[in-house]
C-alpha positions as CSV (number, residue, x, y, z in Angstrom):
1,X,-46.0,17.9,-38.7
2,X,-47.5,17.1,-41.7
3,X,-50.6,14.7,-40.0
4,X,-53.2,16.8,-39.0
5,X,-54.5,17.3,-42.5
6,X,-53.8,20.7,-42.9
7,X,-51.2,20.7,-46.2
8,X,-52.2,18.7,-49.3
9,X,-50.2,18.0,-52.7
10,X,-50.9,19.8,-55.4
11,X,-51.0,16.8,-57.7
12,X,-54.1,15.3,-55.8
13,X,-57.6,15.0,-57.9
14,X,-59.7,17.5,-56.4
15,X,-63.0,15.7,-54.6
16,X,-65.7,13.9,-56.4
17,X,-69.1,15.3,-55.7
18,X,-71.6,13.0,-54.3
19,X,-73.8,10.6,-55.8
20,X,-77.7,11.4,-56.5
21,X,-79.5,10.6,-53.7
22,X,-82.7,7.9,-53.5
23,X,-85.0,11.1,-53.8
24,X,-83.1,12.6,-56.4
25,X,-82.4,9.1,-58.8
26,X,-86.7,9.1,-58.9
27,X,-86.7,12.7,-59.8
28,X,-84.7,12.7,-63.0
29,X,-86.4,9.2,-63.9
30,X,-89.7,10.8,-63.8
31,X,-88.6,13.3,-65.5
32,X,-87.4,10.7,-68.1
33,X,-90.2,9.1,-68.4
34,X,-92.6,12.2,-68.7
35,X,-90.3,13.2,-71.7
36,X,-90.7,9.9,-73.4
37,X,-94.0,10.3,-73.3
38,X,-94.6,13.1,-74.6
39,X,-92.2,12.3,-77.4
40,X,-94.7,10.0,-78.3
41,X,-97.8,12.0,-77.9
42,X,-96.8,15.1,-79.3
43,X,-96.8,14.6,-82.9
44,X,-100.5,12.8,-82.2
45,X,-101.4,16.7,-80.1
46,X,-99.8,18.5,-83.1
47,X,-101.5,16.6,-85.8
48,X,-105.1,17.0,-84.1
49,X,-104.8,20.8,-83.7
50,X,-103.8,21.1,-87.2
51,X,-106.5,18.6,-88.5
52,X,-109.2,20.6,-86.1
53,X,-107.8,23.9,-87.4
54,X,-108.3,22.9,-91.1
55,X,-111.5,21.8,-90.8
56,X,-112.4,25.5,-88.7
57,X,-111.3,26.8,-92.0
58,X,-113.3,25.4,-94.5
């Protein structure tokens, strides 16, 4: 009666989502990657604008 899928305990996990697809794992490394980089070249930006706006000043 039971078989055909249609009743389920209440006591089961509910489903797991699916896993990141090819497409998507690329996606959020790129995205990994462009942050890195700009952690790195940020303060380098930041310190040439202040540097350039100094010198506009004197």
């Amino acid at each position: 009666m039971y078989a055909e899928g249609g009743w389920k305990p209440s006591w089961e996990p509910p489903e797991r989502r699916p896993r990141l697809t090819r497409r998507q794992e690329l996606v959020f490394l790129w995205i990994i990657a462009i942050n890195v980089v700009l952690l790195l070249m940020a303060p380098v930006g930041g310190a040439t604008l202040i540097h350039a706006a100094l010198a506009a000043l004197r």
